[in-house]
C-alpha positions in Angstrom: -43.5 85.4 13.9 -41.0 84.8 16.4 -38.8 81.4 16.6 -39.4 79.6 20.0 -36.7 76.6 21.4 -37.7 73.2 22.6 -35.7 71.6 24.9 -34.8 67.8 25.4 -33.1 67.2 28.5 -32.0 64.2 30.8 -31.7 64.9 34.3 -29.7 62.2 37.0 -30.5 61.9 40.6 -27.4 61.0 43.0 -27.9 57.5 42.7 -27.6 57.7 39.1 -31.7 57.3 37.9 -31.9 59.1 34.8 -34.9 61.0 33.5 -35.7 62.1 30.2 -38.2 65.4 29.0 -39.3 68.2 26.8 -40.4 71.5 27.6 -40.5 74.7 25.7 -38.9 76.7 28.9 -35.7 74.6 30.5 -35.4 77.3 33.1 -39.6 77.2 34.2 -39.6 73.6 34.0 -36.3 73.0 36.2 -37.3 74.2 39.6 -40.9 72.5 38.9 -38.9 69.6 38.8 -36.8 70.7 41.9 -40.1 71.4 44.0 -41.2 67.8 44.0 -44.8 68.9 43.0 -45.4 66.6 40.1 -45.4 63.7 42.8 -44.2 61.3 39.9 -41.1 59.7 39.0 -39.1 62.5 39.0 -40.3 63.1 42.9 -39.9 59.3 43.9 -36.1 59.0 42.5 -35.1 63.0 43.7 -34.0 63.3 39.5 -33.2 66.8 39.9 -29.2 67.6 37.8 -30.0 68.6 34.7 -26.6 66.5 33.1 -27.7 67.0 29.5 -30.1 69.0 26.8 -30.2 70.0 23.3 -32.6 72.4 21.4 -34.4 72.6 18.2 -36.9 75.2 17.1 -39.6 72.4 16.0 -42.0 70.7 18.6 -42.5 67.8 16.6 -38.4 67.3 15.9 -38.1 67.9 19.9 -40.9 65.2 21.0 -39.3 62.5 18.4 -36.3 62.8 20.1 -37.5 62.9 23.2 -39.0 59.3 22.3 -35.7 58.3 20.8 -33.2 58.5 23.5 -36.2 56.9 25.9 -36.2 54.1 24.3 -32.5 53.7 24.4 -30.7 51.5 27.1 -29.1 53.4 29.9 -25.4 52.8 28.5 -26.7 54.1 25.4 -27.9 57.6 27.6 -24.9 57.2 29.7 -22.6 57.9 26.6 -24.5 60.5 25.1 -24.5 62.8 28.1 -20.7 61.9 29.0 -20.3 62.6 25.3 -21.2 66.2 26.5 -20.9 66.7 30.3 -18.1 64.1 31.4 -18.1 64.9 34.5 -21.8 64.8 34.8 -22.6 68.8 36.1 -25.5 70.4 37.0 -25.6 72.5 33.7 -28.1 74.5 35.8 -25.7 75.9 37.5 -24.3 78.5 34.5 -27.7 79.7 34.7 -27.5 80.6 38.4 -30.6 78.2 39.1 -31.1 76.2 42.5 -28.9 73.1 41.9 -25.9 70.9 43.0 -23.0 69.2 40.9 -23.5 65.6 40.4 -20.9 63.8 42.4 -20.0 60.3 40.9 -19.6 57.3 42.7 -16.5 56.2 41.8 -15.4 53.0 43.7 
């Protein structure tokens, strides 16, 4: 039996609206996000840099922590994905995926 990844992953919008999911297949689930067809919140705010993820090979593990960080306050998400990405990147973009860097407001 094979080992198969689960992904939890926040992903910003230019204005800073953060989004957090889990899918078994980042890469698949990205450009669905990108293409605006969910019409839902990810649509409304244009949440499409992925700025932070982390894997584990349980579902369960993945959709607890999914829960977790969602019910965290936004400084809370804000640290953990500066924590990682301190610039806030698209990540997407090692993987050659449709995206753009995540240009912060500074001023």
């Amino acid at each position: 039996m094979t080992s198969r990844n689960y992904y939890v992953y926040i992903l910003a919008s230019r204005l800073k609206v953060l989004y957090v999911g889990v899918t078994n297949d980042l890469k698949r689930r990205l450009p669905q996000h990108r293409s605006n067809s969910d019409r839902g919140f990810v649509a409304r705010y244009n949440v499409d840099r992925l700025v932070w993820f982390g894997d584990t090979d349980d579902v369960v593990s993945a959709i607890e922590i999914e829960k977790q960080i969602k019910g965290w306050r936004r400084a809370r998400k804000v640290e953990l994905i500066e924590a990682d990405n301190p610039e806030g990147s698209d990540l997407s973009l090692e993987w050659g995926l449709p995206g753009r860097s995540f240009v912060s407001d500074s001023g």
